[in-house]
N, C-alpha and C positions, 0 to 999 in steps of 0.2 A: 308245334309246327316249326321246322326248322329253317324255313324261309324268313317266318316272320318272325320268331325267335318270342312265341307265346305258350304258356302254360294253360291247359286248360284241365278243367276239375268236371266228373262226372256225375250226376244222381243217383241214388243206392241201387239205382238199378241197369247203369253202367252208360244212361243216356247222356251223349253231350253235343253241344252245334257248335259250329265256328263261323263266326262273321268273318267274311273276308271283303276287304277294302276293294273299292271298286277302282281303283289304281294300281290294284295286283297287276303286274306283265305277263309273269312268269307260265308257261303253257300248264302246269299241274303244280301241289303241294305234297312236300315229304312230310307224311308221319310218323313219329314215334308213336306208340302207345302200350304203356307198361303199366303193372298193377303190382299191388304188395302179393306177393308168392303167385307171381305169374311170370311167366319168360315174356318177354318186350318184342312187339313185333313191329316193325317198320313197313310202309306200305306207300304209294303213291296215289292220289286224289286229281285226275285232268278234269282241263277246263271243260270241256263236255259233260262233266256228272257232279259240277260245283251242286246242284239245284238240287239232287238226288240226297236220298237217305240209302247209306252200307251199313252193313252189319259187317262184325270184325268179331271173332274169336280168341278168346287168349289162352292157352295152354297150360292148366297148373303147374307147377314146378312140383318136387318132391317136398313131402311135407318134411320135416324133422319127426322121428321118433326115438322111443326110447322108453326105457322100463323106469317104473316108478316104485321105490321099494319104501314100506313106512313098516314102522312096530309098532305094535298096537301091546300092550300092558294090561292084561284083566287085575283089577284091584280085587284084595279078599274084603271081606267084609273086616276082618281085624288091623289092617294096612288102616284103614281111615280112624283110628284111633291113638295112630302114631302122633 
């Protein structure tokens, strides 16, 4: 939250709450909200819907890919005698 300059951490299943001080002024709160290989979405939270539960969406990013090449060696039966 960038007003109030807090980190918050989510459950594996991406729930999280925010306590907010009852000496907040400010008419809404800015969100960040970013995730490992998701694009970060920034969003606004007004004082009208502190009380409410949102749902937010995050957008996968591209994963990385890429070929994986291995060599595989069949041994003879005479090789294991070396």
């Amino acid at each position: 939250m960038k007003e109030l300059d807090l980190i918050l951490e989510s459950d594996l299943e991406g729930n999280f709450q925010i306590l907010i001080p009852k000496n907040f002024s400010l008419d809404y709160l800015s969100l960040m909200i970013e995730g490992s290989y998701h694009e970060p979405i920034e969003t606004h939270i007004y004082k009208n819907d502190f009380h409410s539960v949102s749902k937010f969406y995050l957008k996968e990013t591209e994963a990385l890919t890429g070929i994986v090449v291995t060599k595989y060696v069949k041994k003879r039966w005479w090789q294991f005698w070396k």
